[in-house]
C-alpha positions in Angstrom: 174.8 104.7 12.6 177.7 102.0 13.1 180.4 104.3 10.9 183.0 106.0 12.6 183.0 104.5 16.2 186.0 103.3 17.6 185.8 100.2 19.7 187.0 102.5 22.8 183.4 103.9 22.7 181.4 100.3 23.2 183.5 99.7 26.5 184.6 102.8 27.6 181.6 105.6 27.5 178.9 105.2 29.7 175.8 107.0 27.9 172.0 106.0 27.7 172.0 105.2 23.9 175.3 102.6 24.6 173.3 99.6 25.2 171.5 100.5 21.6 174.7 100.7 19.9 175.9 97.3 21.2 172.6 95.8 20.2 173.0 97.7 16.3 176.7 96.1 16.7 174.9 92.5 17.3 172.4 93.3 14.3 175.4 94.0 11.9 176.9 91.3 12.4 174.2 88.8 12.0 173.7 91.0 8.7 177.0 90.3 7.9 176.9 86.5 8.7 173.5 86.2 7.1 174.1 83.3 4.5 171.0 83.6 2.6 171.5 87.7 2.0 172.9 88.7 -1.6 175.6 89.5 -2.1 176.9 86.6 0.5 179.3 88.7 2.8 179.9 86.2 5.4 183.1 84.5 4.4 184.9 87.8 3.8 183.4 88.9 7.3 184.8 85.8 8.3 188.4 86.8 7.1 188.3 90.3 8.7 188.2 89.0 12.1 190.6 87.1 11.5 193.3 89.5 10.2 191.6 92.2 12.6 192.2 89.4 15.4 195.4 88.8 14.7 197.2 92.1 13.2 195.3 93.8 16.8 193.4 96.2 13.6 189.8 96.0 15.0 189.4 99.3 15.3 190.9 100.1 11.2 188.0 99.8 8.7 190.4 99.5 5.7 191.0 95.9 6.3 187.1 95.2 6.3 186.5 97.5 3.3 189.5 95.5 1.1 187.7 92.2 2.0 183.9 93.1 1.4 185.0 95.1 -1.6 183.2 97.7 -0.9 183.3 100.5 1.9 181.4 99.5 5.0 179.6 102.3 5.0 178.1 101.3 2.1 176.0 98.6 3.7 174.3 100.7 6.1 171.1 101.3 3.9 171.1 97.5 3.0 171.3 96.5 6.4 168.7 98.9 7.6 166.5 97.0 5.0 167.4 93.4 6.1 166.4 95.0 9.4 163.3 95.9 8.8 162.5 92.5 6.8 163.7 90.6 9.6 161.3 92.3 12.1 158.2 92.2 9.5 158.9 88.3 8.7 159.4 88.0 13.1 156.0 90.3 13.1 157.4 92.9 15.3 157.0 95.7 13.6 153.6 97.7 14.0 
């Protein structure tokens, strides 16, 4: 679950499951920079780091939800499925 973690807790807690969280982080994003997934979310991705970049709002999902149109936490179930299609068309999954 990516929803509701603040950037403070990728850099600043040491657990056991913080490595796994980075790598979901790395996974989202390629989800969201996938330009062959529908709908395309990349360019509006795109946009949010910049204003997050910029306006210092990375940890505000608002931003991100005005310029994907939707809530992030929408795409959690979506990307879960990309996930799993990636990993079945890399023949990793059992």
């Amino acid at each position: 679950n990516l929803i509701h973690r603040s950037s403070r807790q990728y850099y600043m807690t040491v657990a056991d499951n913080t490595a796994w969280e980075w790598a979901a982080a790395h996974l989202f994003v390629a989800y969201l920079l996938d330009a062959d997934r529908r709908p395309d979310l990349r360019k509006a991705f795109l946009q949010y780091l910049v204003e997050a970049l910029r306006g210092a709002k990375g940890d505000s999902s608002s931003s991100l939800d005005r310029l994907l149109g939707r809530k992030v936490e929408t795409l959690e179930a979506p990307w879960r499925l990309w996930v799993s299609e990636e990993l079945a068309a890399a023949k990793l999954t059992r």
